[in-house]
ROVEX-53080 format. One line per 4 residues: number of its first residue (from 1); for each residue x, y, z of C-alpha. Coordinates in steps of 0.001 Angstrom, whole numbers, plus 500000, padded with zeros to 6 digits. Layout:
NUM) X/Y/Z ~ ...;
//
This chain:
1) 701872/605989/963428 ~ 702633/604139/959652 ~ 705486/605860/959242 ~ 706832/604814/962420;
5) 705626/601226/961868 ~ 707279/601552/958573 ~ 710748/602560/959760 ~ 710360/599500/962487;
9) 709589/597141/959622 ~ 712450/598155/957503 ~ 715084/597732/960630 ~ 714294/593683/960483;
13) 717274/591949/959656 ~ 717072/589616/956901 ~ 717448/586991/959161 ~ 714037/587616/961106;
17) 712354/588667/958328 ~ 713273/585141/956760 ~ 711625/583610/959727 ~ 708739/585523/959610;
21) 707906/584545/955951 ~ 708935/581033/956279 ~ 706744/580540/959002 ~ 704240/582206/957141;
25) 703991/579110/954574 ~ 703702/576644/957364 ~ 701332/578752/959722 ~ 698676/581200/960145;
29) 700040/584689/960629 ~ 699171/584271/964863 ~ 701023/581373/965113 ~ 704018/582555/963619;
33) 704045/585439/965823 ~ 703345/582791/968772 ~ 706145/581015/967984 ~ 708799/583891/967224;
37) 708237/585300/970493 ~ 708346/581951/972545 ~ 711318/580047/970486 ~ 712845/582963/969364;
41) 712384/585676/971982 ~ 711301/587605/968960 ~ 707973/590105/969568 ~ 706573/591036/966062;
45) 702632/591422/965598 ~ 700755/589185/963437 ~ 699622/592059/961174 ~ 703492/592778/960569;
49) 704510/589144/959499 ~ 701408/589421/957465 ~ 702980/593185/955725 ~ 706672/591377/955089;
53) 705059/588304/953432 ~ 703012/590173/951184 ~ 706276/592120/950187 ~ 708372/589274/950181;
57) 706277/587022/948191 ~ 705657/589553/945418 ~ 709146/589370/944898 ~ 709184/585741/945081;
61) 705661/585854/942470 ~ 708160/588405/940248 ~ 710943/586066/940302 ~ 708380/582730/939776;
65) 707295/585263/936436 ~ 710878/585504/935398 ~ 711700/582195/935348 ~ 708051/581384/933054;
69) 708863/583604/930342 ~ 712531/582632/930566 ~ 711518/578826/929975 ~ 708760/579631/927852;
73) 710996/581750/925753 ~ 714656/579215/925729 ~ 713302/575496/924281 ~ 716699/574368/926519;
77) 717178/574184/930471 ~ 718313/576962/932294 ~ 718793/577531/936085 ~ 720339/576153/939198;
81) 722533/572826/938503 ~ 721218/569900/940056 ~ 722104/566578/941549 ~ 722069/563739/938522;
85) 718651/561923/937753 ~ 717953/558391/939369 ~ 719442/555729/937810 ~ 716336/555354/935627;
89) 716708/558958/934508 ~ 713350/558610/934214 ~ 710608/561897/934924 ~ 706921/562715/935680;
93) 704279/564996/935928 ~ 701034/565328/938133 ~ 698009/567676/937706 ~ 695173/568284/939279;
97) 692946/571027/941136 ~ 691564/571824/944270 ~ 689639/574544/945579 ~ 690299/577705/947587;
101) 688460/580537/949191 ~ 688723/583961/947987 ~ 687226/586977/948554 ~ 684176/588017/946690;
105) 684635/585595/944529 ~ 683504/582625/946489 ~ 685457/579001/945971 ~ 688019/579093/943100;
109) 690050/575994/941570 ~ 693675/575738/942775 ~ 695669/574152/940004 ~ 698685/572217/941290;
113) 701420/570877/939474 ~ 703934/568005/940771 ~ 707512/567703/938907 ~ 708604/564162/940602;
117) 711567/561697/939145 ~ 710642/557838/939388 ~ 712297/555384/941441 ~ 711805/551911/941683;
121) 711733/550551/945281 ~ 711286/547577/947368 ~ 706807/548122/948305 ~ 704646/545364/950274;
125) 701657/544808/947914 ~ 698497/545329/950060 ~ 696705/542334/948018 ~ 698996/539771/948089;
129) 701234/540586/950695 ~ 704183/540371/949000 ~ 707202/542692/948310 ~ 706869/543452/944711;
133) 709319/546485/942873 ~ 706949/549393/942150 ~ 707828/552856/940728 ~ 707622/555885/942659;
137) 707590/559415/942787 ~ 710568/561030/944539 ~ 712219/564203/944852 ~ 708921/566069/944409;
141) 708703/569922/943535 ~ 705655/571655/943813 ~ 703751/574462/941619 ~ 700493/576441/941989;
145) 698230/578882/939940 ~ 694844/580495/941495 ~ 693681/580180/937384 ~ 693170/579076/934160;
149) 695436/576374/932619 ~ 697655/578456/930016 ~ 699371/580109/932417 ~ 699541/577308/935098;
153) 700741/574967/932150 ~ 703469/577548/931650 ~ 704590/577245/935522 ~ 704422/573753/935322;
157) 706915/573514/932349 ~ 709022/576273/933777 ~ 709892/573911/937162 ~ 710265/570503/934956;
161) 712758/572790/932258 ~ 713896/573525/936027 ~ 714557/570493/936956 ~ 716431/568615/934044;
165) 713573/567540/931864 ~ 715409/567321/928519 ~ 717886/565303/930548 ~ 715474/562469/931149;
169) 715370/558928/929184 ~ 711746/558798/929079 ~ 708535/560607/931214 ~ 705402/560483/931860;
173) 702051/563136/932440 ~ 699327/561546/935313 ~ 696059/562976/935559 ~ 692394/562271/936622;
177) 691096/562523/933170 ~ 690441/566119/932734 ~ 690231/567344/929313 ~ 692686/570356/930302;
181) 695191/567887/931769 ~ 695829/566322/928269 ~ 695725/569534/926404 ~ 698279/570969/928826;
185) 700410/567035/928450 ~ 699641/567915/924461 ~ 701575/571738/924310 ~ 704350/570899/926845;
189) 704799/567274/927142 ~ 704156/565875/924099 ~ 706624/562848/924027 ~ 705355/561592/927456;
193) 703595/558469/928298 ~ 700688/559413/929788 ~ 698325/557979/932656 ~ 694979/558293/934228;
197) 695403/558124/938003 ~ 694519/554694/938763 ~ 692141/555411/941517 ~ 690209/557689/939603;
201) 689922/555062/936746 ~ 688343/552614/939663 ~ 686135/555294/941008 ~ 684399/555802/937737;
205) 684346/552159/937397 ~ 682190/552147/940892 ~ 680199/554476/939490 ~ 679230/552524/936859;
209) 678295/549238/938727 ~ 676114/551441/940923 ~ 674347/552391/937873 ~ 674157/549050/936763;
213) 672909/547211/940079 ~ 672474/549299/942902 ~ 675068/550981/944976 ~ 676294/548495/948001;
217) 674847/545663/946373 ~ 676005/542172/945842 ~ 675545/542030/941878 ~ 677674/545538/941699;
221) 680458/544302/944336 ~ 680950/541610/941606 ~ 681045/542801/939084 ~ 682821/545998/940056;
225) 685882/543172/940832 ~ 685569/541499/937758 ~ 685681/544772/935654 ~ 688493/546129/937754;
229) 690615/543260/937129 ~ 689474/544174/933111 ~ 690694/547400/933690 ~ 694065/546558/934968;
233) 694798/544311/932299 ~ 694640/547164/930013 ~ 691428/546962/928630 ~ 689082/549713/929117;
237) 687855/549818/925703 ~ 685971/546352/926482 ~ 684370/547719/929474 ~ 683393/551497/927326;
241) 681377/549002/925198 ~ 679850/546731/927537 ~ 678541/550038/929687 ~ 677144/551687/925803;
245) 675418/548351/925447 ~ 674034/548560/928919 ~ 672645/551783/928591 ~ 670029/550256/925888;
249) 668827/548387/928136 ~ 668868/550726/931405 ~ 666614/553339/929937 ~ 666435/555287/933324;
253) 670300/556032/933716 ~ 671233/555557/930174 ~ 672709/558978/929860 ~ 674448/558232/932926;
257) 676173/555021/931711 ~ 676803/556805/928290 ~ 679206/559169/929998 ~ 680838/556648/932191;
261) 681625/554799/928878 ~ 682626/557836/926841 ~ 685345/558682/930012 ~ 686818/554889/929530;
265) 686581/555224/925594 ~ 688058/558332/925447 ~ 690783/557666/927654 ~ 691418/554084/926923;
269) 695156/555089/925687 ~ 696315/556319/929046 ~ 695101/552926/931334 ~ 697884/550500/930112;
273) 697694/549891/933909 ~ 699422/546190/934296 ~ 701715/547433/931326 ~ 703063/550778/933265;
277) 703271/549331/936680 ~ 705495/545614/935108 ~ 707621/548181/933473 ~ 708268/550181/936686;
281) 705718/553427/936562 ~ 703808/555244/939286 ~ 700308/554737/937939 ~ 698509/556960/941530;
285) 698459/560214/941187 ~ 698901/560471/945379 ~ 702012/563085/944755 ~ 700081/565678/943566;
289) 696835/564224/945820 ~ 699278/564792/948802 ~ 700709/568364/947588 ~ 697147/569693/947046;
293) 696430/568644/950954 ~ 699332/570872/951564 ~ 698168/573893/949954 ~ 694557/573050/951463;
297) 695765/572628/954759 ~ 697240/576480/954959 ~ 694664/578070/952901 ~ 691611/576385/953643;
301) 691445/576590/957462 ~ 688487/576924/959546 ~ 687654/580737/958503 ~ 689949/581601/956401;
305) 689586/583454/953296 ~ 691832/585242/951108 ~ 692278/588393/948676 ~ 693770/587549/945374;
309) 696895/588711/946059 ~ 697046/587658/949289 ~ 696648/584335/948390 ~ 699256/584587/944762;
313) 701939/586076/946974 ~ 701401/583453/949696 ~ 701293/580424/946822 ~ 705024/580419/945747;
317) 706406/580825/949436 ~ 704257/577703/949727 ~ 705569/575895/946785 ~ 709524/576640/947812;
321) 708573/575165/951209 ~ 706865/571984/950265 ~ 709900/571555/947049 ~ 712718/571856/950112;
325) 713948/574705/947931 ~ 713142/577925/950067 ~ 716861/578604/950854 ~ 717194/578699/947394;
329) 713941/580764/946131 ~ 714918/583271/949051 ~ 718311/584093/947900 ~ 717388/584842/944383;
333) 714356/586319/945129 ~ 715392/588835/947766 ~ 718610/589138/946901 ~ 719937/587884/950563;
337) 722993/585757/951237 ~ 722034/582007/952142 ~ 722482/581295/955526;
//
């Protein structure tokens, strides 16, 4: 019976096959085979979409391997030519983690990458009302690593050498904060502004006036929009020492306040926030926010839970998808023409 499933499998044509793994990235494996067979009058069982995307992404896992040590190993840029910068010629990157189901090992952190260029555009500011010029991240291409950060750092710097990094004026690294997120910013992107997502900034800054006063009270609504006007302005360092002062005084949650200040101290470099935005930078990190929701919303369905491989095959057919680059990633990874 596998042998004659086997010989089936291998009479796909390259076009069906390329169906069945695109829809793969989009959909669950029933789905797909839904949709094949009612838009495409094309009857092929779950479990064999499921066989041709495991072989297909390994191939597209060996090629996303090549290209690492290739930029890892050539300081310069190498791969397809691109379309020119935006005017700016101005570059980012985005970190930041989510989590994943896998098997026998429980929930596991998802680190995403985000390779964006910036682009200032016409945006209606939600406060005033007005229509202010704000920086933004376009053209976004995605990365993913089910592991630690060497390797996903590595993948990260691969797509930006990928992309035209070295051909960029000036660029910047966005995170939440996370120690790992700088080191990574520190090895690959050392010449970068960098920028704690704004909204995290603000959400530790809630934190803090909860500690202070009371969570949904009047005294920590106050001064939670005092201090994040303070924080815009640039200076976070103020508000580190006012919350080390505090916790003197607040016995009960002064180990609590201490580490609220030490993130603002610690990071006080990367929330130039007023400065960033007035000279046209994204200061959100909703790019990589919105590719993480991606990933999450094929892998982390109701039930689902993955092997390993299973999951790193699935990941770069993912990433192509969500970059707009499949086409591309298909043709040098399986060694089909483009249709």
């Amino acid at each position: 019976m596998d042998e004659q499933v086997g010989l089936k499998e291998k009479n796909w044509s390259e076009g069906i096959a390329k169906w069945m793994v695109w829809l793969s990235g989009i959909v669950g494996f029933e789905m797909a085979e839904e949709i094949l067979q009612r838009v495409g009058q094309v009857n092929v069982s779950d479990t064999s979409i499921w066989r041709c995307t495991q072989e297909r992404g390994k191939q597209f896992q060996t090629l996303a391997e090549r290209e690492r040590a290739q930029a890892m190993a050539l300081p310069k840029g190498y791969g397809e030519p691109l379309r020119e910068l935006t005017p700016k010629g101005w570059m980012g990157i985005a970190m930041d983690g989510g989590m994943i189901h896998i098997r026998g090992e429980g929930w596991k952190e998802l680190k995403v990458g985000c390779v964006f260029e910036v682009e200032v555009l016409p945006t209606l500011d939600e406060v005033t009302g007005d229509v202010v010029e704000l920086g933004h991240a376009v053209r976004n291409s995605y990365v993913a690593h089910l592991g630690g950060p060497e390797v996903f750092g590595e993948k990260v710097w691969a797509e930006a050498q990928r992309r035209g990094w070295e051909r960029a004026v000036e660029s910047e690294v966005i995170g939440d904060g996370a120690l790992w997120i700088w080191n990574l910013a520190k090895e690959h992107f050392y010449d970068s502004h960098q920028v704690v997502d704004w909204y995290h900034a603000t959400e530790h800054l809630a934190a803090a006036s909860h500690l202070l006063y009371g969570e949904g009270t009047a005294a920590a609504k106050r001064w939670f929009k005092a201090q994040k006007t303070v924080l815009f302005q640039g200076h976070a360092l103020r508000i580190a020492q006012e919350l080390s002062a505090a916790a003197e005084e607040h016995h009960g949650v002064a180990e609590e306040l201490k580490r609220e200040a030490g993130y603002f101290r610690n990071n006080h470099r990367r929330m130039n926030y007023l400065e960033m935005r007035e000279e046209g930078w994204p200061i959100g990190s909703g790019m990589v926010e919105s590719g993480i929701k991606q990933f999450k919303a094929r892998f982390t369905g109701p039930g689902m839970r993955w092997s390993r491989s299973g999951a790193e095959r699935l990941l770069p057919i993912r990433a192509a998808i969500m970059s707009g680059r499949f086409d591309a990633v298909w043709q040098r990874a399986c060694n089909s023409p483009q249709n």
